[in-house]
C-alpha positions as CSV (number, residue, x, y, z in Angstrom):
1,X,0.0,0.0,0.0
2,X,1.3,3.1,-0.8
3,X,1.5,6.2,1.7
4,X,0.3,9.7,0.2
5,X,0.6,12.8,1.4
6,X,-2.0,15.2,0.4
7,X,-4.8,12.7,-1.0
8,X,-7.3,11.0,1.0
9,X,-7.3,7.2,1.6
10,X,-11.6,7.8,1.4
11,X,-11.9,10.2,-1.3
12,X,-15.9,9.2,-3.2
13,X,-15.6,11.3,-6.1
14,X,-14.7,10.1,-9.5
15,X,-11.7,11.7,-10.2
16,X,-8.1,11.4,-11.4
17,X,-5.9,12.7,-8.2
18,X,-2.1,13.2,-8.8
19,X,0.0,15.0,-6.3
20,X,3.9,15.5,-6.5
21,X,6.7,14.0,-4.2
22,X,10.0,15.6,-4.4
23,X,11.9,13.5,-1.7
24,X,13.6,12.0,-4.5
25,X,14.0,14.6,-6.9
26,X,17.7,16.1,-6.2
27,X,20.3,13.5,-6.0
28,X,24.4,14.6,-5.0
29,X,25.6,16.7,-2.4
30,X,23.7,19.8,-2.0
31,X,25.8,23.2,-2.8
32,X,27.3,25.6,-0.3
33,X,26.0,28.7,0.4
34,X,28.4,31.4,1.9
35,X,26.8,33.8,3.6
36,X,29.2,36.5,4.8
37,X,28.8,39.1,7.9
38,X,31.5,41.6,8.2
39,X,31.6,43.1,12.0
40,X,33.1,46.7,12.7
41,X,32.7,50.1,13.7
42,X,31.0,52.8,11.8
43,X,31.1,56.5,11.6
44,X,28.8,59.0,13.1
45,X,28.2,60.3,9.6
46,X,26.7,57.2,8.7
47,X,22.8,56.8,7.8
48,X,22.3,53.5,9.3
49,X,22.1,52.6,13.6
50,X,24.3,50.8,14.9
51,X,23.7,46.7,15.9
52,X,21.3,46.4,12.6
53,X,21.8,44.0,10.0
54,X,22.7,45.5,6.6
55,X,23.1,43.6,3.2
56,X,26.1,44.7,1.3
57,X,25.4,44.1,-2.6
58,X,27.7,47.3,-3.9
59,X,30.9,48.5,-1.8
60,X,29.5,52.0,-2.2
61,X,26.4,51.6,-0.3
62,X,28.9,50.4,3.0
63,X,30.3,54.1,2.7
64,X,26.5,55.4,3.2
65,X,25.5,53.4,5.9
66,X,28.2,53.2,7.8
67,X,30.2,56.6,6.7
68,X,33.5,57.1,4.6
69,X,37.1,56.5,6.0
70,X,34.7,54.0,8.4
71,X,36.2,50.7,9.1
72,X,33.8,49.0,8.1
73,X,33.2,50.7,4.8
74,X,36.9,49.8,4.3
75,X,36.2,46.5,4.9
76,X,33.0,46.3,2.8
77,X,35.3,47.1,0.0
78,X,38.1,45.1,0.3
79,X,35.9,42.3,0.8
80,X,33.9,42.8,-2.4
81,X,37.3,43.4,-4.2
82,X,38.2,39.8,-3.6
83,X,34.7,38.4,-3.4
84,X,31.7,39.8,-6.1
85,X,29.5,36.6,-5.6
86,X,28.9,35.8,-2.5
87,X,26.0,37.3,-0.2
88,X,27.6,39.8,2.1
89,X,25.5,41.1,5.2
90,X,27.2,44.2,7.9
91,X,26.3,44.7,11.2
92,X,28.1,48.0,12.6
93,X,29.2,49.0,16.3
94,X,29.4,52.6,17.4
95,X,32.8,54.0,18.7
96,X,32.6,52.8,22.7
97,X,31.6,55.5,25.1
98,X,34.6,57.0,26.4
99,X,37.0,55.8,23.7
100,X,40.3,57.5,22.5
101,X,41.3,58.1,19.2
102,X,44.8,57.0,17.8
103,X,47.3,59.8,16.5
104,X,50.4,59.8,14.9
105,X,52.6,63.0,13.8
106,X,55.3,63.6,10.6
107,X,57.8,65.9,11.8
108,X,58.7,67.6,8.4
109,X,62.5,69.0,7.7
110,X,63.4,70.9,4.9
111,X,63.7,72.9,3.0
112,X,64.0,70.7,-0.7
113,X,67.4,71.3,-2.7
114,X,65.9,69.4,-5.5
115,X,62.4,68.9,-7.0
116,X,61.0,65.9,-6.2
117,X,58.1,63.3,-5.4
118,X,57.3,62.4,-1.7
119,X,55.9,59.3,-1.6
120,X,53.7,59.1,1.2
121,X,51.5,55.7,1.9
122,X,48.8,55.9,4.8
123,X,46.8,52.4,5.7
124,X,48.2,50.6,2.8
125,X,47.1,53.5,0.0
126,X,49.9,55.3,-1.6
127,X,49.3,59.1,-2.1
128,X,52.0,60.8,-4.0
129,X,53.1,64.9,-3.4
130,X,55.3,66.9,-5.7
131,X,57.9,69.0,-4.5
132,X,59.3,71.3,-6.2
133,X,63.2,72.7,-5.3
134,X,63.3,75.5,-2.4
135,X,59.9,74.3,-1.1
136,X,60.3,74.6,2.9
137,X,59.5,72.2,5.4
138,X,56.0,74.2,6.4
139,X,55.0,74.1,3.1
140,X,55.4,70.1,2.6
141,X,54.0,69.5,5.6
142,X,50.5,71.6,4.5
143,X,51.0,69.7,1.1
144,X,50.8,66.2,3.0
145,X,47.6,67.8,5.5
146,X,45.9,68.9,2.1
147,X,46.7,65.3,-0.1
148,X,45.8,63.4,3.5
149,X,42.7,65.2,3.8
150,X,41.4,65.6,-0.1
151,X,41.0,61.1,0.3
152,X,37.8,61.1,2.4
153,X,38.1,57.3,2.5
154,X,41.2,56.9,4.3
155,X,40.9,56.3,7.9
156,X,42.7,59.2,9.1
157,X,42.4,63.0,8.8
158,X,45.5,65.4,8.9
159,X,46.2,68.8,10.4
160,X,49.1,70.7,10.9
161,X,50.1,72.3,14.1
162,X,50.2,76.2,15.0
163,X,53.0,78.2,15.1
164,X,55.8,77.0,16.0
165,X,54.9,73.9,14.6
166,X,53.7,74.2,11.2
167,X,56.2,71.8,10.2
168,X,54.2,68.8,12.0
169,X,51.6,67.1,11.1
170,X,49.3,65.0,12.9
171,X,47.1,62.0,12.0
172,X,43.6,61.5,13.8
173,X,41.5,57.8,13.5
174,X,38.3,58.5,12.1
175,X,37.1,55.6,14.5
176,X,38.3,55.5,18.3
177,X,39.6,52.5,20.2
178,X,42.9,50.2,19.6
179,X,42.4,49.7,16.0
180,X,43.9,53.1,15.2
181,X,46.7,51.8,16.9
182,X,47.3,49.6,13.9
183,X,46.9,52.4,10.9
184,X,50.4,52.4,9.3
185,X,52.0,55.5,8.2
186,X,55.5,55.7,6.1
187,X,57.0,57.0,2.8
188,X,59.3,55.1,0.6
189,X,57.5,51.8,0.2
190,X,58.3,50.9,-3.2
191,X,62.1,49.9,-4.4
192,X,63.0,53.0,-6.2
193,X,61.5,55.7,-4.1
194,X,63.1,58.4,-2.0
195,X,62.3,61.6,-0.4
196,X,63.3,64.6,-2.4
197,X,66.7,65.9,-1.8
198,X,67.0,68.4,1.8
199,X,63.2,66.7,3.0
200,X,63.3,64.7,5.6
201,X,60.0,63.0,8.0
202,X,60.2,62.0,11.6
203,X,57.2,59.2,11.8
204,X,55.5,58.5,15.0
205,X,53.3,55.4,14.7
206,X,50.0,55.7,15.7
207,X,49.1,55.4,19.2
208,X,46.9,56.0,21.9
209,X,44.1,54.8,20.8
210,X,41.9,52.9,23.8
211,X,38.2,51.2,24.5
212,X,36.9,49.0,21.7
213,X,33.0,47.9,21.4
214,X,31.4,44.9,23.0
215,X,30.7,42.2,20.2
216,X,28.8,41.0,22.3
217,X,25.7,43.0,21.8
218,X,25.9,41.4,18.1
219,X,24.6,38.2,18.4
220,X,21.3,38.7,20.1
221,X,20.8,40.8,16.7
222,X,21.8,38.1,14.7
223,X,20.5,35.2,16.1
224,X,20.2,32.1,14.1
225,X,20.9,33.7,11.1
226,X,23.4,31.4,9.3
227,X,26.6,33.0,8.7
228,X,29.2,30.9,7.2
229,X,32.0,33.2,7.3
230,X,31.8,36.2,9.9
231,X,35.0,38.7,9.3
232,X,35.8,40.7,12.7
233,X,37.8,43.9,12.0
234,X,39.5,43.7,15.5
235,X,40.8,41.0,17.3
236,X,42.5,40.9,21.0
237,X,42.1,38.0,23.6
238,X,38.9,39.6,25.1
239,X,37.4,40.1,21.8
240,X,38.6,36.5,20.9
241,X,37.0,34.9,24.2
242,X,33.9,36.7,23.3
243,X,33.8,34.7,19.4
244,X,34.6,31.8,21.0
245,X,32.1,31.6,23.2
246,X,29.4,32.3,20.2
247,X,30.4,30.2,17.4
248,X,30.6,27.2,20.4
249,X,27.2,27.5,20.8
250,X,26.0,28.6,17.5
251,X,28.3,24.9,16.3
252,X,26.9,23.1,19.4
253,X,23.9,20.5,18.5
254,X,21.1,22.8,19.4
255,X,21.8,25.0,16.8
256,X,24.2,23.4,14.3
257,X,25.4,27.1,12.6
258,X,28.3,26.5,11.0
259,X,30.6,30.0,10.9
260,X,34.1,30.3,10.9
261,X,35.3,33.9,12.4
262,X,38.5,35.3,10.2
263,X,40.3,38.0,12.0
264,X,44.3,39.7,11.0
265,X,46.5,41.7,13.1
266,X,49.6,43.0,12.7
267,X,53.1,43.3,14.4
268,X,56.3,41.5,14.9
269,X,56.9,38.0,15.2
270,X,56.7,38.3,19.1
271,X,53.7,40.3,19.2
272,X,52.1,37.8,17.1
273,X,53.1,34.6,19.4
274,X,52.3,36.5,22.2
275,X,48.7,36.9,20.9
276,X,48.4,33.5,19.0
277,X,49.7,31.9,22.7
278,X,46.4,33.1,24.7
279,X,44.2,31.5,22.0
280,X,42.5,28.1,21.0
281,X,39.4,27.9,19.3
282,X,38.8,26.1,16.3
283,X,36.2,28.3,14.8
284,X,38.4,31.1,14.7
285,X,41.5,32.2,12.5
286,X,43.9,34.8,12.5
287,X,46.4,36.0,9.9
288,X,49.4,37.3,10.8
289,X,50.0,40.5,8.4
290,X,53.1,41.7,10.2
291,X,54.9,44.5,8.7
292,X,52.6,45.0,5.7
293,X,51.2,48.6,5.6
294,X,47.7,47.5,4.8
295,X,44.5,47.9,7.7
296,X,44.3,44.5,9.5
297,X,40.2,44.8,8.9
298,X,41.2,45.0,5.5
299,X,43.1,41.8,5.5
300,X,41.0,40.1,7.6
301,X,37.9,40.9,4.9
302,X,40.6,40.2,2.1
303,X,41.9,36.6,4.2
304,X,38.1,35.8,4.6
305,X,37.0,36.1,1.0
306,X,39.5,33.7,-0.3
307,X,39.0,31.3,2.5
308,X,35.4,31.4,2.6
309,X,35.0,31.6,-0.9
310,X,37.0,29.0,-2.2
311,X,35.8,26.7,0.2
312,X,32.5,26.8,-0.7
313,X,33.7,25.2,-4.0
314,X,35.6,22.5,-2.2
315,X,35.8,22.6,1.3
316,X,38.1,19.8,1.8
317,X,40.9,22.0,-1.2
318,X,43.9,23.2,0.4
319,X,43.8,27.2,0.8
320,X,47.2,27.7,0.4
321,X,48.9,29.7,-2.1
322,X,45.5,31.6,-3.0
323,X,46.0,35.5,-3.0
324,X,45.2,37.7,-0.6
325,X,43.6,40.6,-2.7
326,X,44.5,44.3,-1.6
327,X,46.5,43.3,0.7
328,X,50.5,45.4,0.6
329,X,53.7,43.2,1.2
330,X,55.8,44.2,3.5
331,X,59.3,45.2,2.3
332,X,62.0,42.4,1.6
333,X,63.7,43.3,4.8
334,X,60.6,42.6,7.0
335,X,58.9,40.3,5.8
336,X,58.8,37.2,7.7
337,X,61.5,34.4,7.8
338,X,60.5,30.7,7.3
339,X,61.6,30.1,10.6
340,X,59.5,33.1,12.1
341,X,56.4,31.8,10.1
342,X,57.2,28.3,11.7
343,X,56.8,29.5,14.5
344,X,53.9,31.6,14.3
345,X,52.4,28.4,13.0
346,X,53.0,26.8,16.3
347,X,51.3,30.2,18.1
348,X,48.0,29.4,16.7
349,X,48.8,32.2,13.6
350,X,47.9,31.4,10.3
351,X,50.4,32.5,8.0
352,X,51.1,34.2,4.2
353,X,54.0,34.8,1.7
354,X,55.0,37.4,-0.9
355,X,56.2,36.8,-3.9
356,X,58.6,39.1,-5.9
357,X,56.2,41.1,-7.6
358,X,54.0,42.0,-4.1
359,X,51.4,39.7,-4.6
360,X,50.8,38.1,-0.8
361,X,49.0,34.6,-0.9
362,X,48.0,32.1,1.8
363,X,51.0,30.2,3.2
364,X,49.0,28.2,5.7
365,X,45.2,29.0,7.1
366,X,45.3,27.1,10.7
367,X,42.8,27.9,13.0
368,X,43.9,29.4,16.5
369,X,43.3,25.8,18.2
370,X,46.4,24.3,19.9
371,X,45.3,22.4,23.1
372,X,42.5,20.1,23.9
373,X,40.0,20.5,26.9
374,X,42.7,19.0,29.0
375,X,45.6,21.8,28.0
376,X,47.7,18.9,25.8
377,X,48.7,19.9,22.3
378,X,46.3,18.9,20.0
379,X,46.2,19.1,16.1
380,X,42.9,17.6,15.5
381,X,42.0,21.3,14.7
382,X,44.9,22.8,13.2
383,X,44.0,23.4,10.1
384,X,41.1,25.9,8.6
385,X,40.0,22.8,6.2
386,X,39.2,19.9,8.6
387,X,36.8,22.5,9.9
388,X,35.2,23.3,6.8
389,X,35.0,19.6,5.4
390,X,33.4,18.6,8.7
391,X,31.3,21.5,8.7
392,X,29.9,20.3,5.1
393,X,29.6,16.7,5.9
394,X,27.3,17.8,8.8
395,X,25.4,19.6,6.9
396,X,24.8,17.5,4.0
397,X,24.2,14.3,6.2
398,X,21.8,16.2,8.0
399,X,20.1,17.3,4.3
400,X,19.7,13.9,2.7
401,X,18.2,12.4,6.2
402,X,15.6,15.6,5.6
403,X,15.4,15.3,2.4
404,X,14.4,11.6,2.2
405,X,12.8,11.3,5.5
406,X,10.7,13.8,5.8
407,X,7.6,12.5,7.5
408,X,8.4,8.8,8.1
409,X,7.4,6.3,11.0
410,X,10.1,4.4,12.3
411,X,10.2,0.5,12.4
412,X,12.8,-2.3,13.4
413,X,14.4,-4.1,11.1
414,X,12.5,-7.2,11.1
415,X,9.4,-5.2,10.9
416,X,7.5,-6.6,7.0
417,X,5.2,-3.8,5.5
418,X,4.2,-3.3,1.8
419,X,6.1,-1.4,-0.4
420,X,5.5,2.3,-1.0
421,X,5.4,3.1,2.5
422,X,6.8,5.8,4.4
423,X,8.1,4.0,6.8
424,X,12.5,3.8,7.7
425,X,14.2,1.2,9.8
426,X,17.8,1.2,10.9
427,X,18.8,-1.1,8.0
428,X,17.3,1.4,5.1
429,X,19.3,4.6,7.1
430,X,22.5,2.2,6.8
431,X,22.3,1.7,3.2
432,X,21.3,5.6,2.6
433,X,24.4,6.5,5.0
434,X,26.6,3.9,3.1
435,X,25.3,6.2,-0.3
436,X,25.9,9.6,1.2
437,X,29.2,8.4,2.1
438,X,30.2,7.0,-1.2
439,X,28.7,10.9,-2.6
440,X,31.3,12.3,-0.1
441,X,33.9,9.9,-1.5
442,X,33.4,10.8,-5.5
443,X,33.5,14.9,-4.7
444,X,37.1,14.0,-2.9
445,X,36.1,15.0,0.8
446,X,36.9,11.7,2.5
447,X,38.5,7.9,1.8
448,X,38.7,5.1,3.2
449,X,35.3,3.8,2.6
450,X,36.0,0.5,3.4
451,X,36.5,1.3,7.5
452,X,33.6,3.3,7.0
453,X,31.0,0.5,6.2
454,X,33.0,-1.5,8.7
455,X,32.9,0.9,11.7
456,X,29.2,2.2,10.7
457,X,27.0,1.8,13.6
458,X,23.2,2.5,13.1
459,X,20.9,1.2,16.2
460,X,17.5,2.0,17.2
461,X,17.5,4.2,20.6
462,X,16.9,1.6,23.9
463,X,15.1,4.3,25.6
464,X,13.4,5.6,22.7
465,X,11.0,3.6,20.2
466,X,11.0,7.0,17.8
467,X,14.7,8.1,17.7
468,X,17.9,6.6,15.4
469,X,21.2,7.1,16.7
470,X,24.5,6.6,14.3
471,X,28.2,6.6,14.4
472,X,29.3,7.8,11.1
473,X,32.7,7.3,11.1
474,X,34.5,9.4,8.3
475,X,38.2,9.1,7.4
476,X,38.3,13.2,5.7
477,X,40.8,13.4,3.1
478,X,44.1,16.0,4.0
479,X,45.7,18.7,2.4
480,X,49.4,18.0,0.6
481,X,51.1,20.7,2.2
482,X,54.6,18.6,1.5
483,X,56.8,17.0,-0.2
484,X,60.1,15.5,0.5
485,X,62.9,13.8,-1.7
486,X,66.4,12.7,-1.5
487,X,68.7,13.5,-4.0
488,X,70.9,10.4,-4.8
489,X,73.1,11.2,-7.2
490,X,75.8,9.3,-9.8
491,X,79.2,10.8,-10.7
């Protein structure tokens, strides 16, 4: 006898009555969608209220809602920069109460003895000032002030002091709290360029900046909303304690949200393991961008659309050697050392290289987890792609058991009833577990499938006639990171 859904088992009238059953209709693994939030502070100029959720679809509408020079407008665009297809949502934080802004000064000597072009770079954008011979060191110094100021989405504005010191020039964060900390400022980048003849600059970094938002009051806002990739344009331990705490619960069985949190920060190689050394969470990653002169929000947003991007394609593909889009290189001189990247890798600090030309590309994407709930070393969640290859295998086993289950009753496996019902036993769940599994197998996400069948365990529930439980058992493929030979060579 066969079960239908919508037509009745009594039905009088003569009649031809055909309804549709799509259980069966889409066979293969279902696609992956990444949804993308990107998390920072906006600007009181700004249309849009703070903690609401915004969908991005042009970089230019982030610079509305959330104001230019903000950093999240900044990271709005480097994100769509890297990424064009994926859905992009923003939820912005006002600067805390009580927050400082960063500064930084250029002390300006002079005057030139030759024309000349001063190269200037703030935040990663390069912004180029002629000099021409005799020009004094107040003059530069107004000329930097005016090009600074004339770039609306830099994250700084520029003023030059009073007299006596019209030869100085100071740098303000358009948002308050430590992230100003982080705005680069220097001239020279690029092989090649050099301050015009008699100029010289006196650079103090940005500091001072203090009091960041609470993330916190984000994810009442965002609630179940399924967010694959959530991009955090600041990152300390406090602020990393807080994610972690989220994306456990939203990974947790009651909710089964599967984001991954992408973060950057700068600094030296001890900075970095100094950071990377208070952290553990597999949900959340952190790329090291040491000495390059572009925003850390920007880099995270850059590091976040390659990862989360690509993975949606394959999520079981290593991410190495993908670019980094927007994002500077540090100079030859500063960039990191194999050794210092190995051991940023052993911090919990996922890692990049540049090649000649300045393009910087994933070297390694680990996650920030290093111990187990005991405090032993632990690599079970080392790397960014175990966690989005188990991610995907959760969701799609939890698709095809919706999918072709929907409204089943539940019978042993000895149970006889005629075909065409809608009824599942432990036995038919095997079988359709053994299929997903060989699905998982052809798209490259696991092997093995031999143990799998064998170490497969599907069992009605002792204390619970209506509930299935499984051990699904999947050997996930791994990344070839690399490769060793010995050379044995013949005179």
């Amino acid at each position: 006898m066969i079960n239908f859904a919508t037509i009745p088992a009594d039905i009088r009238t003569p009649g031809q009555h055909i309804e549709f059953d799509a259980s069966r209709a889409v066979s293969g693994l279902p696609p992956i969608a990444n949804r993308v939030l990107l998390i920072g502070q906006k600007l009181a100029a700004g249309v849009v209220n703070q903690l609401t959720i915004q969908p991005i679809v042009e970089a230019g509408q982030a610079v509305n809602k959330f104001g230019q020079g903000s950093m999240l407008a900044r990271m709005a665009q480097a994100y769509k920069a890297a990424d064009r297809f994926s859905q992009v949502d923003a939820i912005a934080l006002d600067d805390a109460v009580g927050a400082n802004a960063a500064t930084g000064t250029i002390t300006v000597t002079g005057p030139a003895t030759a024309a000349g072009t001063l190269a200037l770079m703030v935040s990663g954008t390069r912004i180029p000032i002629a000099v021409a011979n005799g020009t004094t060191a107040i003059n530069v110094a107004a000329a930097i002030a005016a090009a600074v100021n004339a770039l609306p989405d830099l994250p700084v504005t520029a003023a030059v002091g009073a007299n006596p010191n019209e030869h100085v020039v100071t740098f303000t964060a358009r948002n308050k709290g430590t992230a100003g900390n982080e705005i680069d400022l220097r001239h020279s980048h690029y092989s090649g360029e050099a301050l015009p003849r008699g100029i010289a600059l006196a650079i103090v970094a940005m500091a001072g900046g203090a009091g960041d938002p609470d993330i916190d009051a984000i994810w009442p806002v965002i609630g179940d909303n399924s967010y694959r990739t959530i991009v955090v344009g600041f990152i300390d331990a406090p602020t990393h304690a807080k994610l972690k705490a989220e994306l456990d619960d939203r990974w947790g069985e009651a909710r089964m949200l599967e984001s991954v949190a992408y973060a950057a920060k700068p600094g030296s190689q001890g900075v970095l393991a100094a950071l990377g050394a208070g952290l553990n969470s597999e949900l959340v990653t952190v790329l090291g961008s040491g000495y390059s002169p572009s925003s850390p929000a920007e880099v995270a947003a850059s590091y976040a659309a390659a990862c989360g991007y690509h993975s949606a394609i394959d999520p079981a593909r290593p991410l190495q050697t993908l670019e980094v889009k927007g994002m500077f290189a540090p100079k030859p001189n500063q960039q990191f050392t194999r050794a210092q990247r190995e051991a940023l890798l052993r911090d919990g600090i996922a890692t990049f290289t540049a090649d000649q030309g300045g393009t910087c590309r994933i070297e390694r994407s680990i996650t920030t987890y290093q111990t187990d709930e005991f405090g032993l070393a632990d690599v079970a969640w080392l790397d960014l792609e175990t966690v989005t290859t188990t991610a995907y295998l959760r969701a799609s086993l939890r698709g095809r058991i919706a999918q072709k289950f929907p409204r089943h009753k539940l019978a042993g496996d000895d149970a006889r009833f005629g075909a065409g019902q809608a009824v599942v036993t432990p036995k038919i769940l095997r079988a359709e577990l053994i299929a997903l599994a060989r699905d998982w197998e052809e798209a490259g996400l696991v092997e093995g499938l031999d143990q799998y069948v064998a170490d497969l365990i599907v069992e009605r529930d002792a204390g619970d006639p209506n509930r299935v439980n499984a051990l699904v058992p999947p050997d996930i493929v791994n990344q070839f990171r690399s490769f060793a030979a010995a050379i044995q060579f013949r005179l």
